[in-house]
C-alpha positions in Angstrom: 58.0 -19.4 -23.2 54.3 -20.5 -22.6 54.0 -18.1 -20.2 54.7 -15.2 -22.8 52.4 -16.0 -25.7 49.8 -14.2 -24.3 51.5 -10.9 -23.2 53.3 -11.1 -26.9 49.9 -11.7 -28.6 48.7 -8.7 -27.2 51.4 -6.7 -28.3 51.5 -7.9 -32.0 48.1 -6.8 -32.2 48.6 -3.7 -30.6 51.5 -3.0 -32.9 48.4 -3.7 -35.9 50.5 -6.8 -36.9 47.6 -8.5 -38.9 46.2 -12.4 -37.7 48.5 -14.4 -40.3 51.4 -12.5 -39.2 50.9 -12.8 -35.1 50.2 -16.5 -35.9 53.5 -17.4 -37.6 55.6 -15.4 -35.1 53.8 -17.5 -32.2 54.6 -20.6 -34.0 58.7 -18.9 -34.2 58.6 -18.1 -30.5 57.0 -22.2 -29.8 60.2 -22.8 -32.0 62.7 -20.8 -29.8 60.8 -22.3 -26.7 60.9 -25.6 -27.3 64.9 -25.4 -28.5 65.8 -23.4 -25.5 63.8 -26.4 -23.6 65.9 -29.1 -25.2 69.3 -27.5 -23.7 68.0 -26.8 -20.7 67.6 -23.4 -21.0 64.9 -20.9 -18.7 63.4 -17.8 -20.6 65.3 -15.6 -18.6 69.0 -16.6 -20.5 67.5 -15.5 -23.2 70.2 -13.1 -25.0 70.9 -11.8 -28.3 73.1 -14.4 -28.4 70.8 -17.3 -27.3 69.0 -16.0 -30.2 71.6 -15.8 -32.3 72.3 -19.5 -32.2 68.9 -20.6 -32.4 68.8 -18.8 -35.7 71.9 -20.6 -37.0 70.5 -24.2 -36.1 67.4 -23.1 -38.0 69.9 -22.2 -41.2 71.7 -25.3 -40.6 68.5 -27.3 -40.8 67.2 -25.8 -43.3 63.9 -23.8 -41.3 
């Protein structure tokens, strides 16, 4: 996902998100990077449905 922090950035700010905001939505999408990573998953499988689960195994452990 490293290579979309940037281009997301942008567009937070752009959307008038304010710092605190664009920060903790970086820190979700390092989250959804870094699970995708541990199964071996590239950015471009990313679904409503990749998402979906990534959002349950944050529930299920409590994030």
């Amino acid at each position: 996902m490293g290579l979309f922090v940037s281009g997301f950035r942008t567009r937070l700010e752009e959307q008038g998100y304010t710092p605190l905001v664009i920060r903790n939505m970086l820190k979700d999408l390092g989250a959804l990077g870094r699970w995708m990573q541990e199964r071996d998953q590239q950015p471009g499988a990313l679904t409503s449905t990749v998402i979906a689960d990534f959002r349950s195994d944050c529930l299920a452990s409590g994030r």
